[in-house]
C-alpha positions in Angstrom: 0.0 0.0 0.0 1.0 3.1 -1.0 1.8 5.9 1.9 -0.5 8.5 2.3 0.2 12.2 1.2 0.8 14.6 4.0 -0.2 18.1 5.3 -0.2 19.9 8.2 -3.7 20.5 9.9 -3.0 24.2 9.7 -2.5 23.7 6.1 -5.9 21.7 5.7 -7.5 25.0 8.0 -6.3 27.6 5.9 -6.1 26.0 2.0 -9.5 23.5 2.0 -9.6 23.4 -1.4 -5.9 22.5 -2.1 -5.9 20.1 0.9 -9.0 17.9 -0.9 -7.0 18.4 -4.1 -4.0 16.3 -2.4 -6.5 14.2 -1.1 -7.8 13.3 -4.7 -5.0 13.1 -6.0 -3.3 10.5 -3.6 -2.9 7.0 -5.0 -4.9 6.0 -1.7 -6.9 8.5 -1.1 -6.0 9.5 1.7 -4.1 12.2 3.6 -2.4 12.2 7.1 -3.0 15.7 8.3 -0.1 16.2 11.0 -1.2 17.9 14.5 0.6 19.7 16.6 2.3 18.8 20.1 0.7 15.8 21.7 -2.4 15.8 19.5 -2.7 12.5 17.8 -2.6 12.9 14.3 -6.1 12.4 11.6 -6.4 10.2 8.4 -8.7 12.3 6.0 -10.0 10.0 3.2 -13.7 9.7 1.2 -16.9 8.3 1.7 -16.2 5.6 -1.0 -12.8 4.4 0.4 -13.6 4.2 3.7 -16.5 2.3 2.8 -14.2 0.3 0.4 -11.7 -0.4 3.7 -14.7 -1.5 6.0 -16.1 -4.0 3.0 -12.6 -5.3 2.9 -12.1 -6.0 6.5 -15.7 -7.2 6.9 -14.8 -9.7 3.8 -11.4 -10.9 5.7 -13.0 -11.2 9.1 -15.9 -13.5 7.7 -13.5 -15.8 5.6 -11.2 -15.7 8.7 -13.6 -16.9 10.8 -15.6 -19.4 8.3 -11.8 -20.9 8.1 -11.6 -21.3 11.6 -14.8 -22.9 12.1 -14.5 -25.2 9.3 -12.7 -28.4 10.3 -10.2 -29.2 12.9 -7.7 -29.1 10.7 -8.2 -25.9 9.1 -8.4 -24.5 12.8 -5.2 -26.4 13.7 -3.3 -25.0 10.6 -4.2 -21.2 11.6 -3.1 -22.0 14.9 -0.1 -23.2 13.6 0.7 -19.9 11.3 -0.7 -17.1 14.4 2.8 -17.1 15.4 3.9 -15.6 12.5 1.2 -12.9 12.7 2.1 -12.4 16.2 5.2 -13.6 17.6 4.7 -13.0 21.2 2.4 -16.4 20.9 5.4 -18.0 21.2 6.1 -17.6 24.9 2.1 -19.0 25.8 2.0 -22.1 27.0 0.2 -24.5 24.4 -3.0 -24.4 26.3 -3.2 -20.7 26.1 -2.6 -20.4 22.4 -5.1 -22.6 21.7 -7.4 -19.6 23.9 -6.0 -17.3 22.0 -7.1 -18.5 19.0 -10.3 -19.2 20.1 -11.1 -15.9 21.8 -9.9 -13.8 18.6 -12.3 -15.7 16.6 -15.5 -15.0 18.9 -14.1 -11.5 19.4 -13.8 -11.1 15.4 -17.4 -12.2 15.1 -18.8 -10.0 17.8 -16.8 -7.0 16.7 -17.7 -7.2 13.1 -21.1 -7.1 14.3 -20.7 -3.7 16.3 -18.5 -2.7 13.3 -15.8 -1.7 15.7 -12.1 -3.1 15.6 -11.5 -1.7 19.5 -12.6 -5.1 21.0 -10.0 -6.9 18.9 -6.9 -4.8 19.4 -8.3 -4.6 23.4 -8.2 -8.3 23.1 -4.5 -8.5 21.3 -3.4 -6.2 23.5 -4.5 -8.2 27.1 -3.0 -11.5 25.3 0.3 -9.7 24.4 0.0 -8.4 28.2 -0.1 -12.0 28.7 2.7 -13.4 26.7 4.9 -10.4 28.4 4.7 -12.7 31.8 5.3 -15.9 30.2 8.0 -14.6 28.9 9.5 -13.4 32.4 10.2 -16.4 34.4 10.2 -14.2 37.9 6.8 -13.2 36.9 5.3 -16.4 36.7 6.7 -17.3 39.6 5.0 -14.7 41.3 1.8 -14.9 40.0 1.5 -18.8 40.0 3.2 -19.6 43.2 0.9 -20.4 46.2 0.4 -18.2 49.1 1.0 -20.4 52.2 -1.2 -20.2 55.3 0.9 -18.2 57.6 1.5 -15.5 54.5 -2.2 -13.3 55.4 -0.5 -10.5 55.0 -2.0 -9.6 51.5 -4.9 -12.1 51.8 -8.3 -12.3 53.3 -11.5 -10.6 53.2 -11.5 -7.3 51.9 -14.0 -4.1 52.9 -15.9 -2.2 51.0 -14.4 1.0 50.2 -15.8 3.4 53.0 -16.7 0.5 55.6 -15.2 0.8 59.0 -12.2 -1.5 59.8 -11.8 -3.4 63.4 
């Protein structure tokens, strides 16, 4: 894909006209209008490409998911190639990559019909979280090792936040 023309948002402000000229004219169409400081930059693109994008990934994510809940094999063989896609897979234990690929399918689904992507990068996101422990034998130590009786330093029945403590 190609990369998309540039402006500055003051640019786009004060010279409309020129700014949807660039826009046109990108092989994309689209523009990356830059904002200052810590404002997160904006993508400027038409109607029809837009709705070209969404028909695109609403395509993908249906044959994704059709693959995946086709045969064992076909399920097995994504499962197989999702390290690729995301490398950090490879520190889950084998248990939890078989989760993985079963939670980004029912989260594909669901968030194809919201038509919003924020569920699925939420979900790649916790997953990666995940994979970060793994990857740290101190921290699943930590978190897996069992809290003996004498250790009620941390443990026990917690208040409700404004309830008077003995």
């Amino acid at each position: 894909m190609s990369p998309a023309a540039e402006i500055n948002f003051s640019e786009l402000s004060n010279k409309p006209a020129e700014s949807v000229r660039k826009l046109q004219a990108a092989p994309n169409q689209t523009l990356l209008v830059h904002r200052r400081g810590d404002e997160e930059d904006l993508v400027l693109t038409t109607a029809s490409r837009a709705r070209e994008v969404r028909e695109v990934v609403s395509f993908t994510t249906a044959l994704f998911v059709a693959l995946l809940q086709h045969s064992k094999e076909v399920s097995g063989l994504i499962a197989d190639v999702m390290p690729s896609v995301f490398p950090w897979m490879r520190f889950l234990p084998p248990e939890a990559k078989e989760q993985f690929a079963v939670d980004i399918v029912e989260t594909l689904e669901a968030a194809k019909s919201l038509g919003t992507p924020v569920p699925v990068t939420q979900l790649i996101t916790e997953w990666r979280h995940t994979a970060e422990v793994y990857a740290d034998p101190r921290l699943v130590e930590i978190l897996t090792r069992e809290e003996s009786d004498d250790d009620d330093d941390e443990t026990g029945e917690v208040s409700e936040p404004g309830a008077a403590t003995a």
